[in-house]
C-alpha positions as CSV (number, residue, x, y, z in Angstrom):
1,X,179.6,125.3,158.1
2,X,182.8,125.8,160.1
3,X,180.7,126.3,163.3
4,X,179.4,123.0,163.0
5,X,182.6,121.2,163.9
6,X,184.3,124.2,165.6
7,X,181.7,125.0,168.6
8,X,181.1,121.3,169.7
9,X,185.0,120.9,169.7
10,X,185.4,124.3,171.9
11,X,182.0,123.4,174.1
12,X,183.6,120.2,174.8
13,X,187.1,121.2,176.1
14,X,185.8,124.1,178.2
15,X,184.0,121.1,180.2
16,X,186.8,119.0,180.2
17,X,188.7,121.3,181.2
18,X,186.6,122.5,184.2
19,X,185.9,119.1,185.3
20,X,189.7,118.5,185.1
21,X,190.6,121.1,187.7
22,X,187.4,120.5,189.8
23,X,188.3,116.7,190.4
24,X,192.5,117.4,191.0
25,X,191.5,120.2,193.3
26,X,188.9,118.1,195.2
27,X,190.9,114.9,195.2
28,X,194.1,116.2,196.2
29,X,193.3,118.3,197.9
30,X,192.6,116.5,200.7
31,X,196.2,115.3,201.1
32,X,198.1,118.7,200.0
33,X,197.3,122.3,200.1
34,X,194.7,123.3,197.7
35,X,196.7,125.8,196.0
36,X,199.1,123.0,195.2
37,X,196.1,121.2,193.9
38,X,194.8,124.4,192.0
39,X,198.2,124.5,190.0
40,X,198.3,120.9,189.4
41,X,195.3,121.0,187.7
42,X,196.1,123.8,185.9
43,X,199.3,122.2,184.6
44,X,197.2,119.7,183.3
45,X,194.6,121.5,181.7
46,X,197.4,124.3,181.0
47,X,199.4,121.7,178.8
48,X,196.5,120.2,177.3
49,X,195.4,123.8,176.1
50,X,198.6,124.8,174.2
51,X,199.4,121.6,172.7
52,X,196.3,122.2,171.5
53,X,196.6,125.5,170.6
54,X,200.3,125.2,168.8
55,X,198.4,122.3,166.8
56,X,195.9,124.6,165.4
57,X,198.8,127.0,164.8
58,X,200.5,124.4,162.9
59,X,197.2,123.7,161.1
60,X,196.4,127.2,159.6
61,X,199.5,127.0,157.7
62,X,198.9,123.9,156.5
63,X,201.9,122.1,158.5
64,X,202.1,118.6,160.8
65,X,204.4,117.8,163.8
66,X,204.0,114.3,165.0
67,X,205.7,115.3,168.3
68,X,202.9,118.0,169.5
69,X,200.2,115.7,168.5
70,X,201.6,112.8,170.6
71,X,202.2,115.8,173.8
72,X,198.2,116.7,173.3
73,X,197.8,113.2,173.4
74,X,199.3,112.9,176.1
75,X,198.0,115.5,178.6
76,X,194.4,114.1,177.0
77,X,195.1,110.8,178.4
78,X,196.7,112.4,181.7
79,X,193.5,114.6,181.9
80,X,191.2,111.0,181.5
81,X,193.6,108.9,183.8
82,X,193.1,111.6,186.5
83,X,189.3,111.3,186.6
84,X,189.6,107.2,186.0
85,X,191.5,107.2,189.1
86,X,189.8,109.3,191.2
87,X,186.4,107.5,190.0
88,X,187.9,104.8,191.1
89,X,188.9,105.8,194.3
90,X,185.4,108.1,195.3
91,X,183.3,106.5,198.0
92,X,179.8,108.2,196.6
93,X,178.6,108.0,192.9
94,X,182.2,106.4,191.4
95,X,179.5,105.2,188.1
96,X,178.7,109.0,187.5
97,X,182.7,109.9,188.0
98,X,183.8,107.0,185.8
99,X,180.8,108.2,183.2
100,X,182.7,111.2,182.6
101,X,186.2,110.2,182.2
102,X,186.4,109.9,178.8
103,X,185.5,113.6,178.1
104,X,189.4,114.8,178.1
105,X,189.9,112.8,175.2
106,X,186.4,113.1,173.7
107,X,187.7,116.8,172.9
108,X,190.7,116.1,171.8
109,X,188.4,113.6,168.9
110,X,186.3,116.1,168.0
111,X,189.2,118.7,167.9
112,X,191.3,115.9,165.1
113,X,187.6,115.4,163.5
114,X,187.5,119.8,162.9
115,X,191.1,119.3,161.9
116,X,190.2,117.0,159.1
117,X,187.3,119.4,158.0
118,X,189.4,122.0,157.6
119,X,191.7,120.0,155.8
120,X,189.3,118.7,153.2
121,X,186.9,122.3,153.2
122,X,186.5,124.1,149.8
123,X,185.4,126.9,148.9
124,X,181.7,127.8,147.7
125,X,182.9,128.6,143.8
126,X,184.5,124.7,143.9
127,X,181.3,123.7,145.1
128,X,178.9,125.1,142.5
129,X,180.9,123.6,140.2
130,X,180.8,120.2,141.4
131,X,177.5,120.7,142.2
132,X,177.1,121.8,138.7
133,X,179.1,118.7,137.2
134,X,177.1,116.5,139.6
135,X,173.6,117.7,138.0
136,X,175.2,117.5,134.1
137,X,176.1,113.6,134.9
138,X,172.7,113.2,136.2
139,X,170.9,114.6,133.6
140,X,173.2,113.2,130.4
141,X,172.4,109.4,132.4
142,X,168.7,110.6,132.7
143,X,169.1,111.3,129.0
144,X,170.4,107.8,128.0
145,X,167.9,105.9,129.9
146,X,165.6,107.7,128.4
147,X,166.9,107.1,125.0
148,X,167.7,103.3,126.0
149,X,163.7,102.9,126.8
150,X,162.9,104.7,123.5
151,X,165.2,102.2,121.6
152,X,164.1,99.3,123.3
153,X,160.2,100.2,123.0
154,X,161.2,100.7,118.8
155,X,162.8,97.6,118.7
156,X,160.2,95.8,120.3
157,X,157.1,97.3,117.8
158,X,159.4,96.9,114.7
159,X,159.6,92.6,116.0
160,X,156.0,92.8,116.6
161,X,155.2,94.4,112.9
162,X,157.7,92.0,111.4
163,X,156.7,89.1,113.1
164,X,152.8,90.1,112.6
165,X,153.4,90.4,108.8
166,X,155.5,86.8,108.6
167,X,152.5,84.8,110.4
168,X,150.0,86.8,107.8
169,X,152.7,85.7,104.6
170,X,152.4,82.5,106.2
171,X,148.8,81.9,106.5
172,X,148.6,83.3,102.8
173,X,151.2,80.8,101.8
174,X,149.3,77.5,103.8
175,X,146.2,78.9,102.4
176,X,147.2,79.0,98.7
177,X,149.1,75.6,99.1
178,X,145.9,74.1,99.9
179,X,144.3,75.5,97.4
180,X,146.7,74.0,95.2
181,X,147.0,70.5,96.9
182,X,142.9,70.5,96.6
183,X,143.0,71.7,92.7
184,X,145.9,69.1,92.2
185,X,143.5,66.2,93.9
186,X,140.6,67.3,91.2
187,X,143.2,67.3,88.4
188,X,144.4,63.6,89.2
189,X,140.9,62.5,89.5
190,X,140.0,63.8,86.3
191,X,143.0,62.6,84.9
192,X,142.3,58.6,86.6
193,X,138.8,58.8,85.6
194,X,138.4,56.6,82.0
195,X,135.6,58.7,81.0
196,X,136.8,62.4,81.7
197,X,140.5,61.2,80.6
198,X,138.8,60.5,77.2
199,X,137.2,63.7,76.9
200,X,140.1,65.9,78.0
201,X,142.4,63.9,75.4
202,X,140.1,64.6,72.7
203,X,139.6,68.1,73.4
204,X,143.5,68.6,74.5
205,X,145.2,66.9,70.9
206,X,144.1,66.3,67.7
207,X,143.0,62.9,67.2
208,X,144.4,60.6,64.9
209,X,143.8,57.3,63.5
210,X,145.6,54.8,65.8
211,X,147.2,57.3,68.4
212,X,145.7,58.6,71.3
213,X,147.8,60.8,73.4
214,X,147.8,61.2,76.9
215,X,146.8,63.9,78.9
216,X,149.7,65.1,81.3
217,X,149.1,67.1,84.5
218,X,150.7,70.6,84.7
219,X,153.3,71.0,86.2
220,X,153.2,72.2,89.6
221,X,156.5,73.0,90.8
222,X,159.3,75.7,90.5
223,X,160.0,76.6,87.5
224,X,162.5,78.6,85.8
225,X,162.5,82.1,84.8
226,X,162.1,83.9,81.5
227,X,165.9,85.4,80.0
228,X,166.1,88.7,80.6
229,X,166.4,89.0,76.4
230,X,162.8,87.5,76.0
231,X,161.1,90.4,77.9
232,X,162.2,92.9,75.9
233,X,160.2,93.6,72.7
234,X,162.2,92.9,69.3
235,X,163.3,96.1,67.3
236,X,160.1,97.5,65.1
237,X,160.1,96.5,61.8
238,X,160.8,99.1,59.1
239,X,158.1,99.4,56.3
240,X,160.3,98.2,53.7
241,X,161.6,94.9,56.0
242,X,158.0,94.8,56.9
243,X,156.8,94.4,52.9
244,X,159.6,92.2,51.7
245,X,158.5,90.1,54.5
246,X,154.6,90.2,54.0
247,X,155.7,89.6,50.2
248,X,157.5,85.8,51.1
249,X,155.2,84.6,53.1
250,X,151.9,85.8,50.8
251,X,153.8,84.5,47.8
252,X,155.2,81.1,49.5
253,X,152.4,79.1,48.2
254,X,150.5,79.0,45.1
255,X,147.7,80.5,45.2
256,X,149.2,83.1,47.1
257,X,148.0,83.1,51.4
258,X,144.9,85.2,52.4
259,X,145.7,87.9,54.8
260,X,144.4,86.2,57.3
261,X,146.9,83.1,56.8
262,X,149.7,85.4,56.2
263,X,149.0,87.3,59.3
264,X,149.3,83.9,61.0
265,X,152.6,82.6,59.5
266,X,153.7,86.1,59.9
267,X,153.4,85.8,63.9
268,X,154.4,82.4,64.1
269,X,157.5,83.6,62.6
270,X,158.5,85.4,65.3
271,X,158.0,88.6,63.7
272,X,156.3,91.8,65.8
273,X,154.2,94.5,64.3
274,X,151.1,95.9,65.3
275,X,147.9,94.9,63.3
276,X,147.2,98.1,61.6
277,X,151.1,98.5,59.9
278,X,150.7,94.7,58.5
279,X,147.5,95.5,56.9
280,X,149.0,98.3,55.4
281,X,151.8,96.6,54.1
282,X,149.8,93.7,52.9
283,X,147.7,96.4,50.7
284,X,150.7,97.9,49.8
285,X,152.4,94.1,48.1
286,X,148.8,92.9,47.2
């Protein structure tokens, strides 16, 4: 991984170096000796190299100096000025010159670019594990989704059961209300009609001489509940209780009742026992 910043860095300031020295030697050379030229170009490239060198010094221990940055910077732009100016000044292919001008400080960019590599590099363990954290964070949000779409689909059959079952209660309920209202209509008829209001009276009230009642509609309407008290069964009679009663009510009238109109008086009375004990209490008093 280090290679991959490190050669392009290297590759480029060999070339800018080279083409540094070629173009000082061949421009000035033409006005002083070349040997002159040969070490000016070399001062150039010479400066350049152990600024850069001193930075990567600097770097390895994990240090900064402002100052030898701003000298590499320097000689970089020297190095770019240099072949700017003698583009300029070339009488054949100055485009192709000036094309390559910017190379100087092209290496000194990659070289800051390797610089901040280095600084933010780790090593292979610290990247497992944030390679490892990275894959436990994607699979714990692949888990909720997953448990977010399960939910959601839930949700969405439990509405559709309970909304299913209200329209059915609701049908049920507009059905039987109908029936109702339709049974009601027949009852009022019935109960309009001079004829069939005449038969249902006699059949629905003793008659008397004088006084014939009226046949009333049931009521159709809430009504209210039964006491808790008058669902439960009364306490069983014991035999005695159950032949001192059987004994007042057989003996109430003169002649005394018949079982069967004791039985009756018995029940209308309130009183609970099954029909086998009060026939054997009734043979007991009798």
């Amino acid at each position: 991984m280090r290679a991959k910043t490190v050669l392009p860095a290297v590759a480029m300031t060999a070339v800018s170096m080279v083409l540094t020295l070629a173009v000082v030697v061949m421009w000035l050379g033409a006005a002083v000796p070349w040997p002159v030229a040969l070490v000016v170009g070399i001062g150039i490239d010479g400066g350049w190299l152990a600024t850069l060198a001193y930075e990567r010094r600097l770097a390895a221990q994990g240090d900064h100096n402002r100052a030898v940055t701003a000298v590499g910077w320097s000689f970089g732009v020297l190095a770019a000025g240099v072949l700017v100016a003698h583009a300029l000044t070339a009488e054949h292919s100055a485009g192709a010159w000036l094309a390559v001008a910017w190379l100087p400080l092209a290496a000194k960019a990659l070289w800051l670019v390797h610089a901040m590599w280095e600084r933010t590099a780790l090593t292979p363990v610290a990247l497992d594990a944030i390679r490892g954290i990275q894959q436990e964070a994607r699979d714990e949000a692949a888990v909720a989704r997953a448990r977010l779409r399960a939910e959601a689909a839930t949700e969405e059959t439990r509405l559709t059961a309970v909304t299913e079952a209200g329209a059915r209660v609701a049908r049920v309920q507009a059905k039987t209300a109908q029936a109702l209202s339709s049974a009601w209509s027949t009852l009022e008829t019935a109960r309009a009609g001079e004829e069939t209001g005449r038969a249902l009276t006699s059949v629905t009230a003793r008659v008397t001489p004088g006084v014939t009642p009226r046949w009333e509609l049931p009521v159709w309407g809430p009504s209210e509940p039964l006491a808790a008290r008058s669902l439960e069964s009364a306490p069983a009679l014991t035999d005695e209780a159950l032949d001192v009663i059987v004994d007042e009510i057989r003996t109430s009238e003169t002649p005394a009742l018949s079982y069967r109109e004791m039985a009756a008086r018995f029940r209308a009375a309130g009183h609970s026992a099954s029909e086998v004990r009060l026939r054997a209490a009734w043979k007991r008093v009798a």
